[in-house]
N, C-alpha and C positions, 0 to 999 in steps of 0.2 A: 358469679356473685362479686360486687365492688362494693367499695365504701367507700368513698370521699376521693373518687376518681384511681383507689388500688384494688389491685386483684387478690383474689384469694391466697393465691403461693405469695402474694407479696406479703400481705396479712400476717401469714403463717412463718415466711421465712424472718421478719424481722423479731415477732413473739419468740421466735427461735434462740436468737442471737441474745436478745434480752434477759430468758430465762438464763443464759449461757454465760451472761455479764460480757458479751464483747461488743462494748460500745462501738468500735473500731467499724467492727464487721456489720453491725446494724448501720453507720450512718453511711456507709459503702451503699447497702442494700436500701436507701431510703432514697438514693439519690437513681439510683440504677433499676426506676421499677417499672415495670410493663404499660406501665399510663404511657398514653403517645403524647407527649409533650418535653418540652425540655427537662432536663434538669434543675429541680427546684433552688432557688437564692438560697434561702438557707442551708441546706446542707452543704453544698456547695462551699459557703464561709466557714463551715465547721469544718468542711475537709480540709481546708487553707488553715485554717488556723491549728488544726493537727498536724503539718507539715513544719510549720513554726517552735511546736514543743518538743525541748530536749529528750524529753521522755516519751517519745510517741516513736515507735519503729516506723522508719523510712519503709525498709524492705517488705514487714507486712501487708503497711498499704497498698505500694505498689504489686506485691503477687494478690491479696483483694481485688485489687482494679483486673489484674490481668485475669483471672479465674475466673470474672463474669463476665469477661469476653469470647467466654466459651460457650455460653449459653447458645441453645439454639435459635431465642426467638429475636428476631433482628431491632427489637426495641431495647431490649436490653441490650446487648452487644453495641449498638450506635451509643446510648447514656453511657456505656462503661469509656469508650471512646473519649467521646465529649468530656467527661469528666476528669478524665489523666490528660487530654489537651489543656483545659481550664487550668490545673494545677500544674504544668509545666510554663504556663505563661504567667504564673501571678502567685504562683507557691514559691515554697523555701527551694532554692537552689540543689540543695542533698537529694531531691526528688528526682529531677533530671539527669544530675550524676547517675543516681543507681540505674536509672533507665539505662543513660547511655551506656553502664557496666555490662549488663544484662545483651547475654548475644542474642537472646530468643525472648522480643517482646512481643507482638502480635502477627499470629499464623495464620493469618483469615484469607489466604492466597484462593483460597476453595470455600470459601464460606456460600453459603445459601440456605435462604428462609425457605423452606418448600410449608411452610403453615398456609392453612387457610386465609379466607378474607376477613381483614382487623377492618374495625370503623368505617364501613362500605367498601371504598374503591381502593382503599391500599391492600396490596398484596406484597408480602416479605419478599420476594423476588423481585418485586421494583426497586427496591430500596437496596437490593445485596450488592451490585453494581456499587454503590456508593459508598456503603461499609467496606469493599476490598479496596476501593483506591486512597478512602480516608485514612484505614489502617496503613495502607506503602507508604501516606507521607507521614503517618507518626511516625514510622522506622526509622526514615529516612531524616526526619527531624533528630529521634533521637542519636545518627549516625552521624550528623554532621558537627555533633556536639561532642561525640568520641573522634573525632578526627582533626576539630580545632582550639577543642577544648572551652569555648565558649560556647552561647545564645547567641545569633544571630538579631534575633528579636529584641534580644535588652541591651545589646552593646549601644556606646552611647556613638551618633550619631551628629554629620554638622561639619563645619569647615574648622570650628573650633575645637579641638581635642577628639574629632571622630575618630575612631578603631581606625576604620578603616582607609581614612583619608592620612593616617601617618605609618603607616607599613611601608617597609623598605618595598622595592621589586620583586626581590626572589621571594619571600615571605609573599608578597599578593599576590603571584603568579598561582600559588600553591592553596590558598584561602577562596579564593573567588570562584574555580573548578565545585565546591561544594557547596558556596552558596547558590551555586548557577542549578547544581541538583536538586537543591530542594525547594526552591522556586520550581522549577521543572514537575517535579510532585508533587508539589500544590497545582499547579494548573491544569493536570490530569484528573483532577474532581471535576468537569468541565460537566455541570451541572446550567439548566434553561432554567428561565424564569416558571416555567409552569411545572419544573422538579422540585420546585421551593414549596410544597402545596400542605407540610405538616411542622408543629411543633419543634419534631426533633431534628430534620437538615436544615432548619431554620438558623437552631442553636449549632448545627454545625460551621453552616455558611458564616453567620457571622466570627467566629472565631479564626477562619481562613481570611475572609476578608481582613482580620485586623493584624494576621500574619503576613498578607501580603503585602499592606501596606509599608509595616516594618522590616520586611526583608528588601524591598525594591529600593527601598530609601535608602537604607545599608549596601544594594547591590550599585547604588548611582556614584555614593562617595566611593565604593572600592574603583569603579571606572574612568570618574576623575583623577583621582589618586593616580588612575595605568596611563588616561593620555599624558599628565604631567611628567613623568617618566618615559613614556615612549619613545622620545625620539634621543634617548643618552641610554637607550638599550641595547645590546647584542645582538646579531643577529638573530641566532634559536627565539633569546626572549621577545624581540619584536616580531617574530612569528607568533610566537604565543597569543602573544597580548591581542594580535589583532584579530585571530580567533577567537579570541573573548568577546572582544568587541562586535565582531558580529554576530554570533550569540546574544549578546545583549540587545543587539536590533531587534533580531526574531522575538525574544522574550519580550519586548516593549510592545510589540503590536498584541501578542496571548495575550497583556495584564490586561490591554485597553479592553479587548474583548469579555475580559473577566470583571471591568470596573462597569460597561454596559451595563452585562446582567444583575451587578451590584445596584445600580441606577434603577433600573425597573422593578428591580425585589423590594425597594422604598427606602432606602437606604439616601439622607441626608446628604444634598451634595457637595454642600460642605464639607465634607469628610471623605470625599470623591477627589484625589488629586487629579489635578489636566497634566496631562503627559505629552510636551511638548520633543519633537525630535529633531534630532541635529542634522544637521545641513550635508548636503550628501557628497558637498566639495571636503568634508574634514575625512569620509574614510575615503576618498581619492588623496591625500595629501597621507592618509596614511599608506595606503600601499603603494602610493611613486617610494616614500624614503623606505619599505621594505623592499623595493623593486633596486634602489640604489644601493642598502647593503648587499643584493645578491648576486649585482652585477650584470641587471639586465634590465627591458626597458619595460616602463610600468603597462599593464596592460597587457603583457605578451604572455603569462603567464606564474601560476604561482609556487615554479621549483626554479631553480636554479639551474640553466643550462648544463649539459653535462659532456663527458667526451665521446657520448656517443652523437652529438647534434651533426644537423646536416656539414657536410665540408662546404658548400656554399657560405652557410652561416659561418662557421672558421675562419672561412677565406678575407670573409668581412668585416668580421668582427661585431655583424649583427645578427638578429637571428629573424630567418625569413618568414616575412607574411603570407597569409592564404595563397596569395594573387599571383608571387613569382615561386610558388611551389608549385603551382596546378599547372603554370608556364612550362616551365621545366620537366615536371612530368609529361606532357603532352609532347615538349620535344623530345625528351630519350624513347618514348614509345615511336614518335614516326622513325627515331635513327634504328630502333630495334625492327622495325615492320622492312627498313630498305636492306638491314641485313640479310633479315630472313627471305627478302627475293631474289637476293644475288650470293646464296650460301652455294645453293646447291651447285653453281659454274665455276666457282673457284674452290671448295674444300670439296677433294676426293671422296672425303667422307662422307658426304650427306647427299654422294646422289648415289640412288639405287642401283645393282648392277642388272643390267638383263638378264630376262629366262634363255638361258642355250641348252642345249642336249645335255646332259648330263655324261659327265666322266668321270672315269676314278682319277683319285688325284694320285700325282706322282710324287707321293711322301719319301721316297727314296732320293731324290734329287737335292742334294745336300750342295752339289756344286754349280748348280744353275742351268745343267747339261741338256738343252729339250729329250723327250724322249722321240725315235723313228717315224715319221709317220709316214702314211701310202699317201694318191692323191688326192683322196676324201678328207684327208686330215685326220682319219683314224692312227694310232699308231698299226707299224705294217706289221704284217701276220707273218711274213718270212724269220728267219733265225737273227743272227749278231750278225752286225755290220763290218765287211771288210775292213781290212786292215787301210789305213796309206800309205799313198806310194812316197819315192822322194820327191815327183814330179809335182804332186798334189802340197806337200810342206812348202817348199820352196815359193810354191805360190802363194802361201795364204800369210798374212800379214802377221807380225809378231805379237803388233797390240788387239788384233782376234783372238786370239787364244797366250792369255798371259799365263794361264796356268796349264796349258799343254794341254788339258783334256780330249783335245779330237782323236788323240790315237789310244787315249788309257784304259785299255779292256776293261777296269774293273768300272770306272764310270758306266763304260756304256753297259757293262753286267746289270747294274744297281738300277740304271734307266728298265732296262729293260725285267726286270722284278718287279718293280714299280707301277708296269703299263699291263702286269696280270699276264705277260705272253714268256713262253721257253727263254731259257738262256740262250741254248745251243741249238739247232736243226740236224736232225740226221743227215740230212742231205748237204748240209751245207761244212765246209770243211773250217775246223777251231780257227780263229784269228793267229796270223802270225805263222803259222804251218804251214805244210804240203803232204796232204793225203797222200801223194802216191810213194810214198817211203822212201825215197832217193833223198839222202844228205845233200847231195848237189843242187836241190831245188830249192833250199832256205829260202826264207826271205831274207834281203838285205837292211829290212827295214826294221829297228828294235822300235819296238812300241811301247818301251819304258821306258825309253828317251826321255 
């Protein structure tokens, strides 16, 4: 059941407030009611002009406002919206304040109408899309006004006495970061001419359009303001700046697209700025004089050479292009590919040793001494090798045997351990002896010579 375009709970809820005497809460619930339309002019003025009285609590209104943005049904919830934007742009200043006080002003991150079909073809789930992203930039609206302690939107604007056209550098280095955010959230409502199809994102649209217009006008002087400054910057800060500046490209072609859909929604073009854009030799001239503080050449890149760059570039004192890296590369690979066909002829290392018979090794050979072998090249199966004679030393050269080992039993013991065969043979008579017992038969030959 309706009356004169209100619903029953509306009806009911404002008899409510009335019996209850809270004018406050009723002209809240009079502006906030389920009719799919905007928010009606006059309350609207009543709510402004309660903003203006000494005697009117800030804070209640605004937790009023905030409380019916809990409602489930997405009409509501949009009017309570609309209505604290409206008074944030055209109310008493102490309203915004408490907002931007407040760390939890709208949680609609999860909102969703799941109600049925309102007025034919709208359904609360088309609209919820809209309601979460309208709510991110009130936040953000009211976030940027805890951060720089103004309105973005009411600061005064212009070459004459603009905010932001007389900020020092550091000061607008630290300002602009936040206006660049909430521009950013306003153009995340990125709503078509055929989403504009009720009342109520009607009166949303346009209150974004008239924030846009005031934030970009404001976001033009702070960029003036940074090239005028730019080039009597520091390094860091002329890095900054011209990350700003490009950001500010990107955001100039979103608004255009957002002044479009403005143009088609019926929107007077009059009131449609043309958005003319700067010449694309001014950010070349801006990053040659960034390329000049960093001491490299513009175009090549946007750090700062460092000590890990190539030593060709060192060498030069430039830093090389595509064409004589790829150069270079190509030649150390051929001089890598002629190494690898001429490694294995000259480095012992890298060529394989042949398959031979397999032997034990002579780990005992400490002194380099071969061990025996027969004429197979096995070692020989016989016992220890006779002694020498004097006839046999005298012959053999001094720098043969510099360390004497041809006659040192124990060498040739250790060989002989080593080749897995007897020390001694029965048969065979100890080195240096004479089996048949006669003292007279010595050898004359001491093998520890």
């Amino acid at each position: 059941m309706t009356a004169a375009g209100q619903t029953f709970n509306d009806r009911v809820l404002a008899a409510r407030h009335s019996i209850a005497g809270q004018g406050l809460a009723k002209a809240v619930c009079k502006a906030t009611t389920e009719e799919i339309i905007g928010p009606k002019k006059k309350h609207l003025d009543y709510l402004l002009h309660c903003t203006n009285e000494p005697n009117v609590s800030i804070p209640t209104l605004a937790n009023l406002l905030i409380e019916r943005t809990q409602n489930p049904n997405w009409v509501v919830v949009f009017k309570s919206l609309i209505t604290t934007h409206h008074l944030m742009c055209y109310g008493n200043e102490r309203f915004t304040q408490f907002l931007a006080s407040s760390s939890s002003n709208f949680q609609l991150n999860a909102f969703l109408d799941k109600g049925g079909v309102q007025a034919g073809p709208l359904r609360g789930y088309d609209m919820s899309p809209f309601i979460r992203r309208y709510a991110k930039y009130m936040s953000e609206k009211s976030k940027s006004y805890r951060n720089v302690a103004f309105d973005f939107c009411k600061v005064k604007r212009g070459k004459d006495g603009g905010t932001l056209r007389q900020m020092t550098g550091d000061k607008l280095l630290k300002t602009l970061p936040h206006l660049q955010a909430q521009i950013d959230s306003l153009l995340e409502f990125d709503c078509s001419s055929q989403d504009l199809n009720n009342g109520v994102i009607n009166a949303c649209f346009m209150l974004l359009f008239r924030d846009l217009i005031r934030l970009f006008a404001c976001f033009n002087d702070g960029i003036i303001n940074l090239l005028e400054k730019y080039f009597e910057m520091n390094k860091k800060q002329a890095r900054d700046a011209l990350d700003i500046y490009k950001k500010f490209l990107l955001c100039m072609d979103r608004v255009g697209e957002f002044l479009k859909v403005a143009e088609r929604f019926g929107i007077d073009k009059n009131e449609i700025p043309d958005l003319a854009k700067a010449p694309s030799s001014l950010l070349e001239a801006l990053e040659a004089h960034l390329a000049s503080l960093e001491g490299r050449k513009p175009g090549s890149g946007g750090t700062t050479p460092t000590g890990n760059a190539s030593a060709f570039g060192a060498a030069s004192g430039d830093v090389i292009d595509e064409k004589t890296a790829a150069r270079l590369l190509q030649e150390e690979e051929a001089a890598m590919e002629k190494f690898r066909s001429t490694a294995s002829a000259s480095n012992p290392f890298a060529a394989q040793p042949e398959p031979s018979q397999e032997q034990t090794p002579n780990i005992l050979d400490l002194f380099g001494v071969a061990a025996p072998t027969n004429g197979s090249g096995a070692p020989a199966a016989s016992a220890a090798p006779a002694a020498m004679t004097a006839s046999d030393l005298a012959a053999a050269k001094a720098s043969d045997d510099l360390l004497q080992l041809s006659g040192n039993p124990f060498a040739n013991m250790l060989n002989a351990a080593g080749s897995g065969q007897p020390i001694y043979n029965a048969a065979a008579p100890a080195p240096g002896f004479n089996t048949s017992g006669s003292g007279n038969n010595e050898q004359t030959i001491n093998p520890f010579a």
